[in-house]
C-alpha positions as CSV (number, residue, x, y, z in Angstrom):
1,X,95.8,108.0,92.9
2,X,95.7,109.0,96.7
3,X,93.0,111.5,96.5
4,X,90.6,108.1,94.5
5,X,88.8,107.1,97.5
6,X,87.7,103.8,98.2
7,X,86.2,101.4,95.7
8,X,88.2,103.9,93.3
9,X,91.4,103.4,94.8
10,X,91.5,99.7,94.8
11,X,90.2,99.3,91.5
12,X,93.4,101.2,90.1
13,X,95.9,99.4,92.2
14,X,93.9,95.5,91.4
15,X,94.4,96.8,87.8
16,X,98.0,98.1,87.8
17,X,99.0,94.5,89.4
18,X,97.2,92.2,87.3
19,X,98.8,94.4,84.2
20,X,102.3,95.1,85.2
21,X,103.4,92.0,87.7
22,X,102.9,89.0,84.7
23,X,106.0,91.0,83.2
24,X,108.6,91.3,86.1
25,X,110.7,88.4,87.0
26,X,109.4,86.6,90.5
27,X,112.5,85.6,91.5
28,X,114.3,89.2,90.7
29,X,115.1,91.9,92.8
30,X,112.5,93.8,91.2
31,X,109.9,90.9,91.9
32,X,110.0,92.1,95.8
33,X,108.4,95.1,94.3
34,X,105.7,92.7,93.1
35,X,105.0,90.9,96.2
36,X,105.1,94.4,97.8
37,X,102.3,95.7,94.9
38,X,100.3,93.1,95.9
39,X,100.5,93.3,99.5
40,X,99.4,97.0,98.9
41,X,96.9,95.5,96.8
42,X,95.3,93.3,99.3
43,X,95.5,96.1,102.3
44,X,93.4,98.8,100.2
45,X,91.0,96.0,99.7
46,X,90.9,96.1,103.2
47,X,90.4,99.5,103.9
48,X,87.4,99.5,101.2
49,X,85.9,97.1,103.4
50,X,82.9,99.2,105.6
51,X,83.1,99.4,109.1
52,X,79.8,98.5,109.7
53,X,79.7,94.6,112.0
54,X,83.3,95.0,112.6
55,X,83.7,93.4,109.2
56,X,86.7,95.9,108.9
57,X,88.5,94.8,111.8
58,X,87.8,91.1,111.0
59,X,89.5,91.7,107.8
60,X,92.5,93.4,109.0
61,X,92.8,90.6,111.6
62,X,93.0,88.1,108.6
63,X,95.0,89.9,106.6
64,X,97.8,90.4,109.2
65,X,98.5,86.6,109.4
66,X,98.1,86.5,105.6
67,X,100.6,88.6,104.7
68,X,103.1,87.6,107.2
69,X,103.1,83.9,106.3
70,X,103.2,84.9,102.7
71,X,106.5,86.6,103.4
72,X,108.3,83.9,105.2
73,X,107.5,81.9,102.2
74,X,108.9,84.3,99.8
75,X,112.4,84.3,101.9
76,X,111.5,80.2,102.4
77,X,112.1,80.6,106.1
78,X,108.8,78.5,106.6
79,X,108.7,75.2,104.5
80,X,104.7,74.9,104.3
81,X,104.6,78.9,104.3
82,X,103.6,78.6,100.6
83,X,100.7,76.1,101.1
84,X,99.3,78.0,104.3
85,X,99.3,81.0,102.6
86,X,97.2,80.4,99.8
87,X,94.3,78.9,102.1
88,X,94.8,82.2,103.9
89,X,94.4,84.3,100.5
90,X,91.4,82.1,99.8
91,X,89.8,82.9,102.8
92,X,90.6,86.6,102.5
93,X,89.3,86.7,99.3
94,X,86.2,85.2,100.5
95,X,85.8,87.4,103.3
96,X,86.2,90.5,100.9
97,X,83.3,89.0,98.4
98,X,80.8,88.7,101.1
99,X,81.7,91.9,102.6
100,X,82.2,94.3,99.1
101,X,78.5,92.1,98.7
102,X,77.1,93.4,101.3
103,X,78.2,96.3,100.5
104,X,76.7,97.0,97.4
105,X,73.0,95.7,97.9
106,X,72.8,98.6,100.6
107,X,73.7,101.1,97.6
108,X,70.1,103.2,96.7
109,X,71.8,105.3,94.1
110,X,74.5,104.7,91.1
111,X,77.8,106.5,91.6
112,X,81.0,106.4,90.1
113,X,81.7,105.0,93.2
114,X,78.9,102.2,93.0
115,X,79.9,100.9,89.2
116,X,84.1,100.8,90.8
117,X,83.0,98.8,93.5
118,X,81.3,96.2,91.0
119,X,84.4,95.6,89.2
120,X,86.4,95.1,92.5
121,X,84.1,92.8,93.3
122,X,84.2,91.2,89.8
123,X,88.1,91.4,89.8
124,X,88.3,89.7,93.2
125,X,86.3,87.3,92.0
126,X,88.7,85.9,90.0
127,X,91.8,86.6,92.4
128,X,89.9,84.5,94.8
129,X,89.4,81.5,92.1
130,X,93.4,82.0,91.5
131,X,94.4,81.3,95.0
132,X,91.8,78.5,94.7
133,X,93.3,77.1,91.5
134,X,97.0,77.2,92.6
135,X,96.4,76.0,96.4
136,X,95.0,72.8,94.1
137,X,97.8,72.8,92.2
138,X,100.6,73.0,95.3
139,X,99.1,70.2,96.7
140,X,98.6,67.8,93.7
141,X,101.0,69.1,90.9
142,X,99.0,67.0,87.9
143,X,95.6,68.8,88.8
144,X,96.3,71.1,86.3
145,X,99.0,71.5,83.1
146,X,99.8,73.6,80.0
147,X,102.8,75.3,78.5
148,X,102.4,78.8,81.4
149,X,102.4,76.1,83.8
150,X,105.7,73.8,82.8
151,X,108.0,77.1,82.5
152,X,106.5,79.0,85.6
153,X,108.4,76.6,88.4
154,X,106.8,77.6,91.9
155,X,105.6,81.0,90.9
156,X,102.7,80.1,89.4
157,X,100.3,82.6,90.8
158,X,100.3,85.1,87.7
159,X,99.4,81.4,85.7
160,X,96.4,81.0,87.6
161,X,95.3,84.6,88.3
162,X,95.2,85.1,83.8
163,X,93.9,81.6,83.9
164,X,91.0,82.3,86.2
165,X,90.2,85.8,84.7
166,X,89.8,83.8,81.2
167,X,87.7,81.1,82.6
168,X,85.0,83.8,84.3
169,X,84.8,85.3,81.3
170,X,84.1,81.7,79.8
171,X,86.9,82.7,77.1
172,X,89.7,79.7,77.6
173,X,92.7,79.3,75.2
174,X,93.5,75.9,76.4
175,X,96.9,77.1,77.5
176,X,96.3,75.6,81.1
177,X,93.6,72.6,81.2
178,X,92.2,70.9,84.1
179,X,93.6,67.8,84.6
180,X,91.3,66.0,87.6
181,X,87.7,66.0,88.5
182,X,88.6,68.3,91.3
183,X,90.1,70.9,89.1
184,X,87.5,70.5,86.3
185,X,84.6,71.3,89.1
186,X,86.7,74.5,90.4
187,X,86.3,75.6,86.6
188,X,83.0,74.4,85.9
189,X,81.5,76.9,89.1
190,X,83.6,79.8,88.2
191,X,82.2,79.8,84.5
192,X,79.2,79.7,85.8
193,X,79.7,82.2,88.7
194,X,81.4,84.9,86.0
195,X,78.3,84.2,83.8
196,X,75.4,84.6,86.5
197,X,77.2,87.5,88.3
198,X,77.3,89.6,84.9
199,X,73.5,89.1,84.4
200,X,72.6,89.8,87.6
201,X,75.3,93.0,88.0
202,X,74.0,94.2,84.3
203,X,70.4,94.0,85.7
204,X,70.7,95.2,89.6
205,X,72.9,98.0,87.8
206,X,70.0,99.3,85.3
207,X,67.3,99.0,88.1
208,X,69.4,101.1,90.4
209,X,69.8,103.6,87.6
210,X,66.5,103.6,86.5
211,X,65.1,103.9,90.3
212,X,67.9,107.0,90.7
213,X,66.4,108.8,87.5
214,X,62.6,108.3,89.0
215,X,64.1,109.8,92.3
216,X,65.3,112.6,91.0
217,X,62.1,113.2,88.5
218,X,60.0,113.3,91.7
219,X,62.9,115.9,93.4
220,X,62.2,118.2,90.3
221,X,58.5,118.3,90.0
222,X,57.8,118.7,93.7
């Protein structure tokens, strides 16, 4: 996994956690190793971030605070740790969006490289609507309900990661419902966010393909 670079890299380790956390305990021993996955998680996303504007360094910067705050929550030596943390996931998710975006409309030819990229962006898409969805939730508790929700306690961020992968893809089970205007907006925009980011992806994908094949058809017959 070590010698994946970049884009690659992170797309393995986004995958592993949003597979393998949802089935360890939180409040284990073995749920350290989860917060631990996922600080890993959010560091490579900061290394995949280019270097280009200082964008790197202004993600490092944010994730620093990010993960420290998140930590004194998890050993509840802050009271309000959990709360502050989440805007700060929001806002790191956010800065990793516009920067993988960036990013990627600079790409002139498709690589392996290029399509991984695409799904980390897609994937932390939906990690950023998480964070969005539970911050909501930790500061009005009947903005959202469902069965996931009543037996998850305070560790409800595997709840609303699944439930905001399921509401990009416009899928739903109605296992966690919106239960205010608020919340029902914050679902509304990601269906429709999941749905115009696939039609555009699907279509800047084909034309960078189709632009690489013409490139190289010119390389040959010259």
């Amino acid at each position: 996994m070590f010698f994946i670079k970049g884009f690659g890299r992170l797309l393995i380790v986004l995958l592993v956690y949003l597979l393998v956390s949802p089935f360890i305990p939180i409040g284990s021993v073995s749920g350290i190793m989860v917060h631990g996955w996922l600080s890993l998680v959010l560091l490579f996303a900061a290394r995949a971030v280019q270097r280009q504007r200082n964008q790197r360094g202004v993600a490092y910067t944010l994730l620093a605070p990010t993960l420290v705050i998140y930590w004194l929550g998890i050993f509840n030596v802050l009271s309000f740790s959990r709360e502050v943390a989440l805007a700060l996931f929001v806002l790191f998710y956010a800065l990793l969006i516009y920067a993988f975006c960036s990013q990627l409309v600079q790409i002139r030819r498709v690589t392996k490289e290029v399509i991984a990229g695409a799904l980390c962006l897609y994937v932390i898409i939906g990690l950023f609507w998480g964070a969005m969805y539970n911050l909501t939730y930790a500061l009005d508790s009947e903005s959202f309900a469902g069965n996931l929700l009543e037996s998850a306690g305070d560790q409800t961020i595997h709840c609303f990661n699944y439930f905001s992968m399921v509401t990009l893809t416009t899928l739903g089970y109605g296992d966690i419902t919106p239960q205010t205007q608020g919340a029902a907006a914050l679902c509304q925009m990601e269906a429709v966010v999941g749905q115009f980011f696939t039609a555009v992806l699907v279509a800047w994908l084909v034309g960078m393909y189709r632009r690489t094949e013409e490139d190289e058809a010119d390389v040959s017959s010259s």
